[in-house]
C-alpha positions in Angstrom: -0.8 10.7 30.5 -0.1 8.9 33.3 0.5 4.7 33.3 1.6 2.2 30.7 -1.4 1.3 27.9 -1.3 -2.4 26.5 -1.2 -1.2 23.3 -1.2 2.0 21.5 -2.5 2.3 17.9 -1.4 4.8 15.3 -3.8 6.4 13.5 -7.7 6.3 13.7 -8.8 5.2 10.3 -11.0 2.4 10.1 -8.4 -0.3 10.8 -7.0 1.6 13.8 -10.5 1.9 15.6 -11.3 -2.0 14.3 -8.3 -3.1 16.1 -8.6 -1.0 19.2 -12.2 -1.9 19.6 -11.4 -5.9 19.5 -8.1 -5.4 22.0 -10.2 -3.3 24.2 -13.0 -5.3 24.5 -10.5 -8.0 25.0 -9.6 -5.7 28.4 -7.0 -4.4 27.3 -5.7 -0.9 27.9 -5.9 1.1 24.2 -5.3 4.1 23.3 -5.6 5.4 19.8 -3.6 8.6 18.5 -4.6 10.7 15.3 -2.9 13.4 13.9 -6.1 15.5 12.5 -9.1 16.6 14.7 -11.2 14.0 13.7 -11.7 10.4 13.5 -11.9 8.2 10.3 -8.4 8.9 8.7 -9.5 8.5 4.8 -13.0 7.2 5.7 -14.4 10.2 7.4 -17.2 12.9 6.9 -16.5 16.4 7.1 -19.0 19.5 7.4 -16.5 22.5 6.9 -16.0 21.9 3.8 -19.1 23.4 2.3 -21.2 24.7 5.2 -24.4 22.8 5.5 -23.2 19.2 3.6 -21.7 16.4 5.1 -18.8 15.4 2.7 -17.4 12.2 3.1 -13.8 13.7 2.1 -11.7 11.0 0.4 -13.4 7.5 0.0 -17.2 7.5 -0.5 -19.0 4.4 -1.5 -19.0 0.8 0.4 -19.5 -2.7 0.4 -16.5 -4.2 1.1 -16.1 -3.9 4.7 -16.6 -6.6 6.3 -20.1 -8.1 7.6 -18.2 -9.9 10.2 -17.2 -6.9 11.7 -20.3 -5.2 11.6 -22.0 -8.1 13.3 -19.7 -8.9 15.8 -19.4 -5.4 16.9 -23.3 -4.9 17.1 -22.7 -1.8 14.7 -26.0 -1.2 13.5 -27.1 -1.0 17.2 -24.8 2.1 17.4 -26.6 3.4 14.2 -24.5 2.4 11.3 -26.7 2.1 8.5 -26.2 1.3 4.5 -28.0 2.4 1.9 -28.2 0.2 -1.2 -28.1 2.0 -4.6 -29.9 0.3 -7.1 -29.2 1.2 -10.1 -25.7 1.0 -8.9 -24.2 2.3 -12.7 -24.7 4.5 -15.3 -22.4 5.0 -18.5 -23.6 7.7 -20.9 -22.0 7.8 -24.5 -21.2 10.4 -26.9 -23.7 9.3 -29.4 -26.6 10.3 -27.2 -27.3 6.8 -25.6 -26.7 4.9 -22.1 -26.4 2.2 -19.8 -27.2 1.4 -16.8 -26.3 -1.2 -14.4 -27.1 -3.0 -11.0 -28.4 -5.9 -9.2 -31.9 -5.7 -11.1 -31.0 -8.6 -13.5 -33.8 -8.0 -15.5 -33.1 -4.5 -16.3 -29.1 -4.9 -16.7 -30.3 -8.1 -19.5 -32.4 -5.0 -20.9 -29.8 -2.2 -20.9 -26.4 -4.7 -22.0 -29.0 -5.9 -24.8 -29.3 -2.2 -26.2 -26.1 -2.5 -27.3 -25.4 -6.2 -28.0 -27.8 -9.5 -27.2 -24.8 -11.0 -27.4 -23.1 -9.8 -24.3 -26.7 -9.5 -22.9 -26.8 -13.0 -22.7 -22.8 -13.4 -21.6 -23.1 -11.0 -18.8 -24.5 -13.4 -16.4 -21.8 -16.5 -17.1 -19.1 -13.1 -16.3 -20.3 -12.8 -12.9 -20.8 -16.4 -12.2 -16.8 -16.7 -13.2 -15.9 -14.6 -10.8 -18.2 -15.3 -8.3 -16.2 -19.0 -8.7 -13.0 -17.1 -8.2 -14.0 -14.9 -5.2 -15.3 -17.8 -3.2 -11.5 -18.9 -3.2 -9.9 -15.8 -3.1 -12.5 -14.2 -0.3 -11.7 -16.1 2.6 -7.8 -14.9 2.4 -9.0 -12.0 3.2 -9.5 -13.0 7.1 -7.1 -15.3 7.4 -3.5 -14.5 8.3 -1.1 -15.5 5.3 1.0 -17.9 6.0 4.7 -17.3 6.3 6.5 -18.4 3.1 9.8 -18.2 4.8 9.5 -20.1 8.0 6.5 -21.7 7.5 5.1 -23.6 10.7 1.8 -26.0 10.6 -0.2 -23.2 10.6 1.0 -22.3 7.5 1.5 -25.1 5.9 -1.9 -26.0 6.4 -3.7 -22.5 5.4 -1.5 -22.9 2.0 -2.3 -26.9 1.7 -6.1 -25.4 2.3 -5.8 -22.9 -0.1 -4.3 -24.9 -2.9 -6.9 -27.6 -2.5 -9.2 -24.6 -3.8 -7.8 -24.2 -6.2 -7.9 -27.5 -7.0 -11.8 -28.2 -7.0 -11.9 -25.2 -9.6 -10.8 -27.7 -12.2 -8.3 -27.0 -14.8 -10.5 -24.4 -16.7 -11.5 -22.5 -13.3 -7.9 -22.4 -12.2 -7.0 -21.2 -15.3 -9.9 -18.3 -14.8 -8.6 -17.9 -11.2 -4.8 -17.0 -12.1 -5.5 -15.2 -14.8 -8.0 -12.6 -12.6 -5.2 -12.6 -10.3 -2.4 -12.0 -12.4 -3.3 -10.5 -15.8 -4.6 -7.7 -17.4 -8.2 -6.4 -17.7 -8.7 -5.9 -21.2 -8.4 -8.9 -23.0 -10.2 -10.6 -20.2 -13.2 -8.3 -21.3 -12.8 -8.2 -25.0 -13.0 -11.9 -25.4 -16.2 -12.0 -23.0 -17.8 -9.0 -24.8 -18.1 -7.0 -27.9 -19.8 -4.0 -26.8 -17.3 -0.8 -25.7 -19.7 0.7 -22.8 -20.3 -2.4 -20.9 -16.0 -3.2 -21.2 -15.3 0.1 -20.1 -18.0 0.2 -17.3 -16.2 -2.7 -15.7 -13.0 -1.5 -17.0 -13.3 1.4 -14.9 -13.6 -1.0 -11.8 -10.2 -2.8 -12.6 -8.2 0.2 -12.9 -9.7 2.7 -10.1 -7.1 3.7 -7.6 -4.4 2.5 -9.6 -1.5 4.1 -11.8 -2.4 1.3 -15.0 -4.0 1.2 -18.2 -6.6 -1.7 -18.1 -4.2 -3.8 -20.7 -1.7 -3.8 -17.7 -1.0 -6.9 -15.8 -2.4 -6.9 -12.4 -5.7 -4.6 -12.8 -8.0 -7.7 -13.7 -7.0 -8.6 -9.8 -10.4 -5.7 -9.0 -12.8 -7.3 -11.4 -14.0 -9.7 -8.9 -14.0 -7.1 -6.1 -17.6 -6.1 -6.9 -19.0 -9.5 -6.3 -16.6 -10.0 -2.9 -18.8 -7.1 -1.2 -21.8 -7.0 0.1 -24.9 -4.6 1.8 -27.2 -5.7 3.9 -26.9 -9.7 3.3 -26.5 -9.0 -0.5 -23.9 -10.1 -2.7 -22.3 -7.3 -4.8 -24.4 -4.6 -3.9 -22.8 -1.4 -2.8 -23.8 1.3 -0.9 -23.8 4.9 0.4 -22.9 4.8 4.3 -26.1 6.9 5.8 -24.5 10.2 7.0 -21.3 9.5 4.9 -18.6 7.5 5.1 -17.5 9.1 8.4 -20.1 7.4 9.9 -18.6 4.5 9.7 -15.8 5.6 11.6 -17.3 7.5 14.0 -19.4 4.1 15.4 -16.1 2.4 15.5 -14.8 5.1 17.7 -18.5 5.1 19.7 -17.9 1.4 20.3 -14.1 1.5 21.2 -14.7 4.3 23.6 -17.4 2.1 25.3 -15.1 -1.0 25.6 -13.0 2.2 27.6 -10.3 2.8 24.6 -9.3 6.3 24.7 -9.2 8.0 21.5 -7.3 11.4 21.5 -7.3 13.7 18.2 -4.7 16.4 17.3 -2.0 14.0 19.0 0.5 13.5 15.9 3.2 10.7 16.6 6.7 12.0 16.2 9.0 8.8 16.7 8.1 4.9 17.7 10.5 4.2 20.3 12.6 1.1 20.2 14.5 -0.2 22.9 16.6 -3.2 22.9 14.9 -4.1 19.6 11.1 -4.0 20.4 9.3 -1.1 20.2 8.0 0.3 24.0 6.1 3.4 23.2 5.7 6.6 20.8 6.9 10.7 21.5 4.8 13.2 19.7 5.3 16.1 18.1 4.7 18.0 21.4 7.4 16.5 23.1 5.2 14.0 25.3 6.5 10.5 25.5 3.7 7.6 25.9 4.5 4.2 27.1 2.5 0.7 25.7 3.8 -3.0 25.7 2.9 -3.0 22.2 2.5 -0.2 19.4 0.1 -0.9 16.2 0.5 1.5 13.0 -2.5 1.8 11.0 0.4 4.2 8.8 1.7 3.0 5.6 5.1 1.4 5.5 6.9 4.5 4.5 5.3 7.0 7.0 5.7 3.7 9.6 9.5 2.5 8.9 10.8 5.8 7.4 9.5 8.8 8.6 8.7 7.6 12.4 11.6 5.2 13.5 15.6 6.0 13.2 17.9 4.8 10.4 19.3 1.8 11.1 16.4 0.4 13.1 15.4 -1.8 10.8 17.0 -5.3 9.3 18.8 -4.2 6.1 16.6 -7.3 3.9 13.5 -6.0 5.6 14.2 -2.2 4.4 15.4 -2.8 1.1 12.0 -4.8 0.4 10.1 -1.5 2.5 12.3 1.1 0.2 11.4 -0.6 -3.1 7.2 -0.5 -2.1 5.9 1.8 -5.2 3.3 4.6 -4.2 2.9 5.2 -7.8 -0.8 7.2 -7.2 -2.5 8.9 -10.2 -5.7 9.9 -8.9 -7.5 12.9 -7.7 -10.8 13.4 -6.0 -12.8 16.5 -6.3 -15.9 17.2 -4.2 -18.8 19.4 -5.5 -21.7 21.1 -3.8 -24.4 21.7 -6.4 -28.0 23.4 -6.6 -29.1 20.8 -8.6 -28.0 16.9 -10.2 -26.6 17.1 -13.7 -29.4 16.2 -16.5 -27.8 13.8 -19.0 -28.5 14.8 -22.4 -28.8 10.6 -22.6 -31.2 10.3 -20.0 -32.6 13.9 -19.4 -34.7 14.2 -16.4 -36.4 17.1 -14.5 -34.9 16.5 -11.0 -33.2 12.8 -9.7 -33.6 10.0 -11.6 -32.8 6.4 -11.0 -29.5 7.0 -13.2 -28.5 9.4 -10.7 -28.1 6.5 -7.7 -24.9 5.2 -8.6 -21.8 5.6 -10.0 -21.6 7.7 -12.9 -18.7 6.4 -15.4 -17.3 9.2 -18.0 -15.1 6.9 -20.2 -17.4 6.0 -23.0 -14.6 2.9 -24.3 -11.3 1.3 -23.5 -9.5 3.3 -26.0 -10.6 6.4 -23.9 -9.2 4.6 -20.5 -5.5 3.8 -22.8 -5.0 7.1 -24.0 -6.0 8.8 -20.2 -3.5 6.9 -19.4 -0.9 7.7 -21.8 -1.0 10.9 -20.8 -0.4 10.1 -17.2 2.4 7.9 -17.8 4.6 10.8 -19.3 3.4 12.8 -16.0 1.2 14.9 -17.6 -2.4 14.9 -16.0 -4.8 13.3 -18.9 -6.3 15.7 -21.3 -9.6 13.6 -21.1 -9.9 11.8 -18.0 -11.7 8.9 -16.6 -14.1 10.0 -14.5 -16.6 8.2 -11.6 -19.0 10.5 -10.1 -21.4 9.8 -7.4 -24.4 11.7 -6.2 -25.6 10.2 -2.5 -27.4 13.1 -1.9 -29.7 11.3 -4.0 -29.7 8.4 -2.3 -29.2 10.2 1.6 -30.6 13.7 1.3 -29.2 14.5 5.2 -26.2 15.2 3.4 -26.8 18.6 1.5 -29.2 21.5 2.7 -33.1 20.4 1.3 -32.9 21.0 -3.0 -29.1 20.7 -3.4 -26.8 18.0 -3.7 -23.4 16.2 -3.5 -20.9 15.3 -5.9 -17.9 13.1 -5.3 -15.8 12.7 -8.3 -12.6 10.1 -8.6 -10.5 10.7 -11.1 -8.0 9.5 -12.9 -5.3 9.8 -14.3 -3.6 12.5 -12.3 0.1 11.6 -11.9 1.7 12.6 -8.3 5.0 14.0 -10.3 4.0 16.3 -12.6 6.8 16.9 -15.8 5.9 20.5 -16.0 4.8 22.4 -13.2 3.4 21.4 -9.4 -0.1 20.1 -8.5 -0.6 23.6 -6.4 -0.6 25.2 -9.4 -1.9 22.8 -11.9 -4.9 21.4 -9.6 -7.4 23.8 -10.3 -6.7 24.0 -13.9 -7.4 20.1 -14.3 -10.5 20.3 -12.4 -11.9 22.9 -15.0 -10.8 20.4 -17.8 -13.1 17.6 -15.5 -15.4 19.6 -15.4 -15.6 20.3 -19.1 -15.8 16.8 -19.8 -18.5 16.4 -17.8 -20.2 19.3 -19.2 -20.3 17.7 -22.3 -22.7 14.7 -21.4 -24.8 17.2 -19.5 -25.1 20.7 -20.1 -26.7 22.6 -17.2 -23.5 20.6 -14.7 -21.3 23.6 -14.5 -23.7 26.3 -13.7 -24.8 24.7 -11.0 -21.5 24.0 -9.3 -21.8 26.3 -6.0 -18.6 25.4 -4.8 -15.6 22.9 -5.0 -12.8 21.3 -3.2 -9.7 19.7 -5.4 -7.8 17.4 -3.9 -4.6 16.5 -5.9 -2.5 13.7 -4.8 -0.1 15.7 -3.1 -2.9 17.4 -1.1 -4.1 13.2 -0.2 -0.7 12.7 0.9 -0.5 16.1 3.0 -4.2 15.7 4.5 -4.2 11.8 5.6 -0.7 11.2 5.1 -0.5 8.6 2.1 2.3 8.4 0.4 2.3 9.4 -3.1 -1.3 10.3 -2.7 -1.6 6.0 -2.8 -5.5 5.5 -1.4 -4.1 1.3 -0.8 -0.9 2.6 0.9 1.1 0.9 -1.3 0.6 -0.7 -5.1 -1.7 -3.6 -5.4 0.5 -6.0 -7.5 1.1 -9.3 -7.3 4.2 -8.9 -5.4 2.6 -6.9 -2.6 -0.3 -9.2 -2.0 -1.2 -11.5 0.5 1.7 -13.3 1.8 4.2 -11.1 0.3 2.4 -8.1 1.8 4.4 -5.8 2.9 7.2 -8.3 2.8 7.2 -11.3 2.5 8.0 -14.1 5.8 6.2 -10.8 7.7 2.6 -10.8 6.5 1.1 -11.9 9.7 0.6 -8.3 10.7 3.8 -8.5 12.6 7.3 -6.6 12.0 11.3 -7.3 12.4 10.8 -5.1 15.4 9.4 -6.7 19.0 5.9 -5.5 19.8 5.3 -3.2 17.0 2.8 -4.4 14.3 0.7 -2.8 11.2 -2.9 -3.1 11.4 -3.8 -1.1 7.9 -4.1 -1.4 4.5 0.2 -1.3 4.1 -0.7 -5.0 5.3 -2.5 -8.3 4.2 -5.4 -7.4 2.5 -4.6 -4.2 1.4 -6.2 -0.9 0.4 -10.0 -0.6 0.4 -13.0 0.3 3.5 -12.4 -3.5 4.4 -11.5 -3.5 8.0 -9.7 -7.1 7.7 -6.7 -5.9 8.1 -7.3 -4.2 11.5 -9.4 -7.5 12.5 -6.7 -9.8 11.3 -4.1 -8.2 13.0 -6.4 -7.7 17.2 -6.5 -11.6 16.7 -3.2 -12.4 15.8 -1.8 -10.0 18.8 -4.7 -11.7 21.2 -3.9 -15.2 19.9 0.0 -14.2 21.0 -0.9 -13.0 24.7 
C-alpha cells in the first residue's frame, strides 16, 4: 500500500481497534493488521462454527470494559447493546439443593440464608469491603503507572495520589486493601463465611483464567473485579453483549473505519522493523513491507519481542524480565449447540428458567476447586473439573436458530503441558469427562448436545495466538501488575525500542474485555505528539 501511515497497530482485538479509533479520530493515519479473517481477536463472534448460531468463540460475558469508552465513542449509537443478566449465578450441589445469585439483594439475602443466616447477613458487609477497595484500586486502571525507575512529577504525583488512598482507608481498610491485592482467596472467604456454595461461588471468580488453587497468593486480587464492572450505569452487573461478544468488536471496527482507519484482515505481521533503534514499520508473511512513524502491538510480549523482532534487538535487562513472564494457562473452553437448556435436577424446569441467565458454577466447595487443581499441577487435566457455563441464548435468543440454545463452558484446570500425551489427542476425551460432570447435576444435558467445539489451550494459542493458551497474555501476579507491568520503568505503554508501543492486555491493566489498556496507551502516544 502506497504512503507512510502514522501508526500501524498489530492486531484487531478490542485494544487494537480502541487505540486506532482514538489516534484516528485524532487525524491520524491508522491502519490496523489481523492475522485471521475477522475482527475481534479473542472477543469476537463467529457463525461457522455451528451453522445458524452466533458463537462468541473465546471470551463471552462483560462488564468490565470500560463505560468511558463506550461513551466517548458514541458506541451505542453504532448499535452496541448489553444485556443485563439477573440472576447473574447459579450453584447447584450434590445434595439436591441451590443457589442463586445477582444484583436482587432481596433474593441473594433469601438464597445465602438457605444455607446459613449467618453469611446471609455478612454477604452485604463482603461487598461493601471491596467496593472500599475498588474505589482505590479502579482508577489505576486509566491512569498510566508511574515509572518506578525514573520517576518524573508525573509520577511522583500519581504514586503520592495513590498512597494518600490508601491512606483515608484507615488502618483496618488498608489492611483489607493489601490483603485483596496480595493474598490468597480462601482464607479471605472462610473467615467471612461458613457456608461451602457461597465460598466456592465467589471462589470460582478469584481463580478463573488462572493456573492457582484459591489458597494461592494472588487470586483474591479478582474478588473485587465483579464490583469494578458495570452494565448500563450499574455497579457489578454483568452482561451478555447483544449479538455476542463480537459485537463489541465489530462497532469498534465500524467507528475506526469512520474516523478513516483502515482495517485489513488476513494480513499476518512477519517482523517489526527496527532501524537505528526505533521501530519504522512491519513485513508480513507475504513479503510486503509497510511503513508507519510508529508501530502499536496489541500481541503479548512473547509473540511481540520474541517471535516478531530479531535477537539482540532488545536491551539485555529488558529481555531477561520479557523471558521470565509466565504463561502458565490451565483453561479450556468448550462451546455447545444444544436443542434444549439443561434441567437441573435442583431446580428442574420445563424450558428456561431464571437460573439459566447467568453463570452456571459446577464446583459444589473449595475442596472440589484444591483437588481440580491438584491434578493440574502434576499436568494432568483434573479428573473433576471446575466448570462455569453460560447460556445467552437465554438471555439473547438471536444467537441460536428459534428452540435451541448456546452453551459456553470455561473450564478449568486443563494444564497447557500435558505429562502424558498431547492436547490433540487428549482434548476430546476431557470434554466427555466435562461433560459427565455436568450430566450429573442434570440429566437430559448430554442428549441434547447437537454439536461441540473444544478448544484446548494449545488450540487458544494457535487460533488467537496467546501464549500458553494465557487469556491475560501473561500471569496476573503481583509482580506483573500495574507499574511492573510488563516491566517495570516501562509500564507507560511504551518500550526500550523508539516508536514501538503495546496497547494490549501484555500491558497495564492486563487481561480482561477492558479496553484501558488500548485507551491508556492512544493518550499517552497523543499526549507525546
Amino acid at each position: 500500500m502506497a504512503g507512510i501511515y502514522d501508526a500501524i497497530i498489530l492486531g484487531a482485538g478490542h485494544n487494537g481497534l480502541v487505540t486506532a479509533c482514538y489516534l484516528a479520530r485524532a487525524g491520524w493515519k491508522v491502519l490496523v493488521l489481523e492475522r485471521r479473517h475477522v475482527v475481534g481477536g479473542a472477543c469476537v463472534t463467529e457463525e461457522d462454527v455451528f451453522p445458524g448460531y452466533k458463537v462468541s468463540t473465546a471470551a463471552y460475558v462483560n462488564s468490565l470494559f470500560r463505560p468511558e469508552i463506550i461513551r466517548d465513542l458514541k458506541m451505542k449509537e453504532h448499535g452496541f447493546e448489553l444485556l443485563e443478566r439477573s440472576p447473574s449465578s447459579f450453584t447447584p450441589t450434590p445434595d439436591g439443593r441451590s443457589l442463586l445469585m445477582g444484583p436482587d439483594a432481596e433474593m441473594t439475602h433469601r438464597e445465602i440464608a438457605k444455607f446459613s443466616a449467618k453469611d446471609a447477613a455478612a454477604y452485604p458487609e463482603y461487598e461493601k469491603m471491596l467496593l472500599r477497595v475498588a474505589r482505590v484500586l479502579e482508577p489505576t486502571l486509566v491512569q498510566r503507572p508511574p515509572n518506578l525507575l525514573r520517576p518524573g512529577l508525573r509520577d511522583l504525583w500519581s504514586l503520592f495520589k495513590l498512597g494518600r488512598a490508601f491512606q483515608r482507608m484507615g488502618p483496618a481498610g488498608m489492611t483489607e486493601a493489601i490483603e485483596i491485592v496480595t493474598g490468597p482467596a480462601r482464607p479471605i472467604l472462610e473467615r467471612w463465611f461458613e457456608s461451602e456454595p457461597l465460598k466456592a461461588t465467589l471462589a470460582t471468580d478469584a481463580v478463573i483464567g488462572a493456573f492457582a488453587s484459591p489458597s494461592m497468593p494472588g487470586t483474591a486480587y479478582v474478588l473485587f473485579h465483579h464490583v469494578m464492572g458495570e452494565t448500563n450505569g450499574k455497579r457489578g452487573v454483568w452482561a451478555y453483549v447483544k449479538g455476542g461478544m463480537g459485537a463489541l468488536t465489530q462497532t469498534l471496527a465500524k467507528i475506526a473505519k469512520s474516523y478513516g482507519a483502515t482495517i485489513r484482515t488476513e494480513a499476518e505481521v512477519a517482523k517489526i522493523v527496527v532501524r537505528g533503534g526505533s521501530a519504522t514499520g512491519v513485513v508480513l508473511a507475504s513479503g510486503e513491507e509497510i511503513t508507519g512513524r510508529i508501530v502499536c502491538s496489541n500481541a503479548d510480549g512473547h509473540v511481540t519481542f520474541k517471535k516478531l523482532m530479531d535477537p539482540g534487538t532488545l536491551p539485555a535487562e529488558y529481555e531477561q524480565v520479557i523471558d521470565k513472564t509466565s504463561y502458565a494457562s490451565a483453561t479450556l473452553k468448550i462451546n455447545v449447540a444444544l436443542s434444549e437448556v439443561p434441567n437441573f435436577t435442583a431446580l428442574p424446569s420445563n424450558g428456561p428458567g431464571p437460573h439459566h441467565r447467568g453463570t452456571i458454577h459446577i464446583g459444589p466447595d473449595m475442596d472440589f476447586l484444591e483437588r481440580a487443581y491438584d491434578d493440574a499441577k502434576y499436568g494432568r487435566p483434573s479428573e473433576r473439573p471446575m466448570l462455569e457455563c453460560c447460556l445467552p441464548s437465554v438471555v439473547d435468543p438471536s444467537v441460536a436458530p428459534p428452540g435451541q440454545h448456546l452453551m459456553s463452558m470455561f473450564i478449568q484446570y486443563a494444564p497447557y503441558h500435558l505429562r502424558e500425551g498431547s492436547w490433540d489427542t487428549e482434548k476430546e476425551k476431557f470434554a466427555d469427562r466435562c461433560f459427565d460432570l455436568l450430566n450429573e447435576y442434570a440429566p437430559n444435558f448430554k442428549r441434547s448436545v447437537i454439536a461441540r467445539q473444544v478448544l484446548s489451550p494449545v488450540d487458544l494459542e494457535r487460533v488467537f495466538a496467546l501464549t500458553g493458551g494465557n487469556i491475560f497474555h501473561g500471569v496476573m501476579s503481583l509482580d506483573r501488575l500495574y507499574a511492573l507491568r510488563p516491566v517495570v520503568g516501562y509500564s507507560g505503554y511504551r518500550t526500550p525500542i523508539r516508536n514501538l508501543f503495546l496497547c494490549g492486555s501484555a500491558a497495564h491493566p492486563g487481561g480482561g474485555v477492558i479496553g484501558a489498556a488500548g485507551w491508556n496507551c492512544a493518550r499517552e502516544i497523543l499526549n507525546r505528539w
